[in-house]
GUPA-68771 format. One record per residue (C-alpha): residue number from 0; residue in one letter; x, y, z. Coordinates in nm, 3 decimals. Layout:
BEGIN
    n  res        u        v        w
  NUM    a        X        Y        Z
...
***
This chain:
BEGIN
    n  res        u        v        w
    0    x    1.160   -3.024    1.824
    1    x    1.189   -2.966    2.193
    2    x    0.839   -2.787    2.208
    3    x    0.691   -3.113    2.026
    4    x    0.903   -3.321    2.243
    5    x    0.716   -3.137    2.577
    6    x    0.403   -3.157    2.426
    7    x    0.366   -3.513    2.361
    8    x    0.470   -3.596    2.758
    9    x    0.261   -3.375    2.877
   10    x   -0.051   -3.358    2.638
   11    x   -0.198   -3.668    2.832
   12    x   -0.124   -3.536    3.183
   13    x   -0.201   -3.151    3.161
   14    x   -0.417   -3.198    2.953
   15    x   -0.538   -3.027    2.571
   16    x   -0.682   -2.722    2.675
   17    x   -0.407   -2.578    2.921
   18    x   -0.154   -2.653    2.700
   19    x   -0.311   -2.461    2.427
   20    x   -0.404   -2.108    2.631
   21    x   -0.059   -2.171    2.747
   22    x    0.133   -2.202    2.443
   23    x   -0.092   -1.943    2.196
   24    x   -0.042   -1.699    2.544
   25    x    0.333   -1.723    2.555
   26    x    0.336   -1.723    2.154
   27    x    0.168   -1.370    2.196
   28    x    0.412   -1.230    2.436
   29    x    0.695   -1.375    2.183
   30    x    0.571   -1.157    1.897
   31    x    0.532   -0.868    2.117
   32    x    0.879   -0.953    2.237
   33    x    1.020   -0.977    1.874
   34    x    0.826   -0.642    1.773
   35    x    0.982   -0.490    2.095
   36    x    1.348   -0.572    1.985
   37    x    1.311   -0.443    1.622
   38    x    1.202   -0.134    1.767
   39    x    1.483   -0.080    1.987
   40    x    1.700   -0.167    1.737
   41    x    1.562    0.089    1.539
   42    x    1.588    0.391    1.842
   43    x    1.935    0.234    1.944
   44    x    2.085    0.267    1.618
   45    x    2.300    0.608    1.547
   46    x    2.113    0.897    1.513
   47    x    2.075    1.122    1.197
   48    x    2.273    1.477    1.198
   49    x    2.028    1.737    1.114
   50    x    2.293    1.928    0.930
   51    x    2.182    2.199    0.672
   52    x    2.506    2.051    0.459
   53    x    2.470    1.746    0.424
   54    x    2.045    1.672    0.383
   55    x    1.951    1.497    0.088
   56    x    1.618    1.508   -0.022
   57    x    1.588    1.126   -0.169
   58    x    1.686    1.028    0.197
   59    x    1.499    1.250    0.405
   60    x    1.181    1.084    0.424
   61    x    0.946    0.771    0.300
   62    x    0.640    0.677    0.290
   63    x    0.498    0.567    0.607
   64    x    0.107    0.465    0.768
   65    x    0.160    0.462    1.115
   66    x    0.475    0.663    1.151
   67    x    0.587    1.011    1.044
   68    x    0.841    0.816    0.794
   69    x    1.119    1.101    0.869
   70    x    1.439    0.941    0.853
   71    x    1.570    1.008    1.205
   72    x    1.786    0.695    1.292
   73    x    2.041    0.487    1.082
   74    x    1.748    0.221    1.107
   75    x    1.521    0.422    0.892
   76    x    1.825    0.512    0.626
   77    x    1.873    0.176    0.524
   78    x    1.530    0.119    0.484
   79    x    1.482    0.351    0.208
   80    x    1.636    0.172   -0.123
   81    x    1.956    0.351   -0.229
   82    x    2.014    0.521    0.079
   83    x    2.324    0.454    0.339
   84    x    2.411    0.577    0.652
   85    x    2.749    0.736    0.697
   86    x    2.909    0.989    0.995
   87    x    2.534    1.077    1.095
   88    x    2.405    1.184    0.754
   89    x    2.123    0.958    0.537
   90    x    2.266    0.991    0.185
   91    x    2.214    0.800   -0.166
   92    x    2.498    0.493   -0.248
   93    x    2.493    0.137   -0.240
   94    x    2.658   -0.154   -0.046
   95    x    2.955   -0.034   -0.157
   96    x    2.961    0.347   -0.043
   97    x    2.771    0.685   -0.147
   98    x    2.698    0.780   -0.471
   99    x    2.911    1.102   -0.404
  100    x    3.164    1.063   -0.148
  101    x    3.148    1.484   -0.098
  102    x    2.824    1.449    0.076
  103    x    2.941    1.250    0.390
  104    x    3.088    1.432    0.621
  105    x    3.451    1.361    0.716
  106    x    3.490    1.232    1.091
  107    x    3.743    1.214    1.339
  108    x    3.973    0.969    1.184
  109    x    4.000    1.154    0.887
  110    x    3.743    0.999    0.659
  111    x    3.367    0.852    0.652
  112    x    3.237    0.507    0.756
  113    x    2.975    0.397    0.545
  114    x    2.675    0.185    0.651
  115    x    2.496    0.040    0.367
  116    x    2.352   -0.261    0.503
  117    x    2.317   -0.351    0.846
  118    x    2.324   -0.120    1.111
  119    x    2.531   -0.150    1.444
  120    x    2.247   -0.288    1.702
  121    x    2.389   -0.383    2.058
  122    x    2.033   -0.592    2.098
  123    x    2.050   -0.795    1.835
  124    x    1.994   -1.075    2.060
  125    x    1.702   -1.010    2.180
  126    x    1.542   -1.074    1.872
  127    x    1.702   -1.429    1.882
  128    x    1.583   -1.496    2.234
  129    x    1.250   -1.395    2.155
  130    x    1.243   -1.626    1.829
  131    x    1.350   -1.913    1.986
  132    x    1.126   -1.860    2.306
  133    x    0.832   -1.836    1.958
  134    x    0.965   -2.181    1.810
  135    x    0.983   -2.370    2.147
  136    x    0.632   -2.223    2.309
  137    x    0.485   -2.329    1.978
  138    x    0.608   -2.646    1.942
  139    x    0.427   -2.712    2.299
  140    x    0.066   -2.639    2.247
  141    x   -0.009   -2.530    1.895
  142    x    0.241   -2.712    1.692
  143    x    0.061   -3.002    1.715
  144    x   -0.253   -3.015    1.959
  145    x   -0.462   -2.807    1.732
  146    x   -0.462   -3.088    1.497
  147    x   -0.539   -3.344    1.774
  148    x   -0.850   -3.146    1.918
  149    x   -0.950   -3.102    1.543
  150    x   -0.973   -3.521    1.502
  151    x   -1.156   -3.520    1.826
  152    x   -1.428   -3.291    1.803
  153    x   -1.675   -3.366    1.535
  154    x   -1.912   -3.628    1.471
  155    x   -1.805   -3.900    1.287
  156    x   -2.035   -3.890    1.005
  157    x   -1.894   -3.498    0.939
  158    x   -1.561   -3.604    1.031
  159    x   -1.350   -3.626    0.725
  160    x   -1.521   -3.310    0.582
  161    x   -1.510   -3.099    0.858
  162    x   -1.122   -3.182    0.911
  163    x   -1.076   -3.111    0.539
  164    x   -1.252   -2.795    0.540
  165    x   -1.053   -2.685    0.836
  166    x   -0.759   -2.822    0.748
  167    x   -0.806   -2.617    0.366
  168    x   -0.888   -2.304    0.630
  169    x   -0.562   -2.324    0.783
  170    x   -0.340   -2.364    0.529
  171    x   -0.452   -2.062    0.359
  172    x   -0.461   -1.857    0.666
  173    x   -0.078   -1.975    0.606
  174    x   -0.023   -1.877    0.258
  175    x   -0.222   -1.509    0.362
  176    x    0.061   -1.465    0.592
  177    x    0.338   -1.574    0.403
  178    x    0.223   -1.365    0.099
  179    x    0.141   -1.026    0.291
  180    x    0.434   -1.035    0.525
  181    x    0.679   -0.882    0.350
  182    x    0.403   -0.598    0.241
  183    x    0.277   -0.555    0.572
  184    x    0.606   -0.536    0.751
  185    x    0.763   -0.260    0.505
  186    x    0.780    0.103    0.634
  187    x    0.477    0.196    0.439
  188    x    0.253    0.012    0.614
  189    x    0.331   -0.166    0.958
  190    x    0.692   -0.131    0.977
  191    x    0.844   -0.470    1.098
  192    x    0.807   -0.428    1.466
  193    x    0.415   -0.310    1.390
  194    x    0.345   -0.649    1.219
  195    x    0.490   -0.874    1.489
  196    x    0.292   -0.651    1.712
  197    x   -0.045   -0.673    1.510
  198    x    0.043   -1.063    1.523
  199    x    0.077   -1.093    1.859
  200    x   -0.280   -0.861    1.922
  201    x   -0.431   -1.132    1.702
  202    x   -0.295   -1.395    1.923
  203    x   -0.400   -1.233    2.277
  204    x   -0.738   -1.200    2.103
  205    x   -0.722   -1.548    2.022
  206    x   -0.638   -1.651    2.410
  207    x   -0.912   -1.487    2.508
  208    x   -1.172   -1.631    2.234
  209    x   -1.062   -2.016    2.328
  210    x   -1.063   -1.952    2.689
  211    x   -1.460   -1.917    2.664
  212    x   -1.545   -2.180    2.384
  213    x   -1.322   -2.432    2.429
  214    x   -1.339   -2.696    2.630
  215    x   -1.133   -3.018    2.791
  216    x   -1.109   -3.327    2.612
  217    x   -0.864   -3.558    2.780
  218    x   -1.012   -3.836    2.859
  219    x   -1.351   -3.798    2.696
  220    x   -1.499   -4.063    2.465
  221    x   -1.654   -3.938    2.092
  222    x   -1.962   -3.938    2.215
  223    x   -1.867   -3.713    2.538
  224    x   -1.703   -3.469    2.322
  225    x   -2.008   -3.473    2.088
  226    x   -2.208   -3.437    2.352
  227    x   -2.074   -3.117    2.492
  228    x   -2.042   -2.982    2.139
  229    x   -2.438   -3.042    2.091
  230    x   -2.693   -2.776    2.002
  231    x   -2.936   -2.679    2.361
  232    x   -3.223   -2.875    2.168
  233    x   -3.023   -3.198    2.135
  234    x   -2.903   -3.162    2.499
  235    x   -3.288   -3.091    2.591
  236    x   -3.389   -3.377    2.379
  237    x   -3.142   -3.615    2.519
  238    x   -3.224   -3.531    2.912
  239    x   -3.583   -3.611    2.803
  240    x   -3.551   -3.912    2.624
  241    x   -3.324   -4.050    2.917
  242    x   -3.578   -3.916    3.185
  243    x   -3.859   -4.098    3.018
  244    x   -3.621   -4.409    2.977
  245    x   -3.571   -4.429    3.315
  246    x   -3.890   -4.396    3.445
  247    x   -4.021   -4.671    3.229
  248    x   -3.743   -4.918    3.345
  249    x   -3.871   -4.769    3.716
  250    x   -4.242   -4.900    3.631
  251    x   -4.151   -5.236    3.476
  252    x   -3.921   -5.270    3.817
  253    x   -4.233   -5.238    4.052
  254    x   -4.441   -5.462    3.860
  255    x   -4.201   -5.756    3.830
  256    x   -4.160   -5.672    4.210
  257    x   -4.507   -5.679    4.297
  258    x   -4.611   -5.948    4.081
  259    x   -4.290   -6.136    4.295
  260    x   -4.467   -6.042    4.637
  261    x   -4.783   -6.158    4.519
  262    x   -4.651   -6.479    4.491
***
């Protein structure tokens, strides 16, 4: 709300196009900020024991595509399902405890703590910062501008198709994410901090692609706007047609003002 709230006071004064490379540029560094706080998470949480006596094979490893998938941190434990983390060692259990209470090694106190859901992460705010840095830079350009330039910059008689067609474009773009997040960000593929990362790449990329095709449009009539978005041949045609205009308005000047002086 507070992005939106920023970007309708200052949409007419900064204008659409700063606002935009702003917001999509500080969106990027958000997701990289978000994929950087999963990933410390991950290296800050306890470590894994590599004790001969206590390695179980279900735990040990997982699949992985970018990573070696070796269960080295309590991070990667709980990741595998029906694994949990307890005195250093990665063994099978639930939420409740391990399968087989023998196979966690007994600590100081006595006896084990088991970690079957969340591990202990002295970051975890980061992750919130960066999120709500995401929701409010958003909010700000491409919340809501995109759909502004989008009304502004065809001709009217493509109008209502063209906003359709993109409008159809970016909802599924939407429902791609939504659907593939989930596999994307799993261990055996991106990992989580991998996908915000890959997200944010796509953004930067996107920064850069805008900052050479886009242009301003505050304060520009329809036809301005269709005017800069014209083919060379229209813009060649239209500089001719207006040269020739003029010049004939010229001549029928110099007649009317000789035929005056004649007089």
């Amino acid at each position: 709300m507070l992005g939106l709230v920023l970007s309708v006071m200052l949409v007419e004064t900064a204008g659409r196009r700063i606002l935009i490379l702003s917001s999509l540029t500080l969106v990027a560094i958000a997701l990289l900020g978000l994929g950087m706080s999963f990933y410390i998470g991950r290296i800050s949480s306890a470590p894994i024991a590599t004790s001969a006596n206590f390695i179980d094979d279900h735990c040990l490893s997982q699949p992985a595509l970018v990573w070696d998938g070796v269960t080295a941190y309590c991070y990667d434990c709980l990741q595998i399902k029906g694994c949990g983390f307890c005195n250093g060692v990665c063994v099978q259990g639930d939420e409740s405890g391990p399968f087989d209470t023998s196979a966690c090694p007994i600590g100081e106190s006595g006896s084990f703590e088991w970690v079957g859901t969340t591990c202990a992460n002295p970051h975890g705010w980061y992750s919130v910062f960066f999120m709500v840095m995401y929701l409010i830079v958003f909010g700000v350009g491409m919340g809501g501008l995109p759909w502004l330039v989008n009304s502004e910059i065809y001709p009217l008689k493509h109008r209502s198709l063209a906003v359709s067609i993109s409008t159809a474009t970016n909802w599924i773009g939407n429902l791609i994410v939504s659907s593939t997040f989930l596999t994307i960000s799993s261990p055996a593929v991106l990992t989580t901090y991998g996908s915000f990362w890959m997200y944010s790449l796509l953004s930067f990329i996107g920064v850069v692609w805008l900052y050479f095709v886009m242009p301003e449009t505050k304060g520009l009539s329809h036809e301005e706007i269709e005017r800069i978005f014209s083919r060379k041949e229209e813009k060649t045609n239209v500089c001719e047609i207006s040269s020739t205009w003029t010049l004939e308005v010229t001549e029928i000047d110099e007649e009317k003002e000789n035929e005056y002086n004649t007089r």
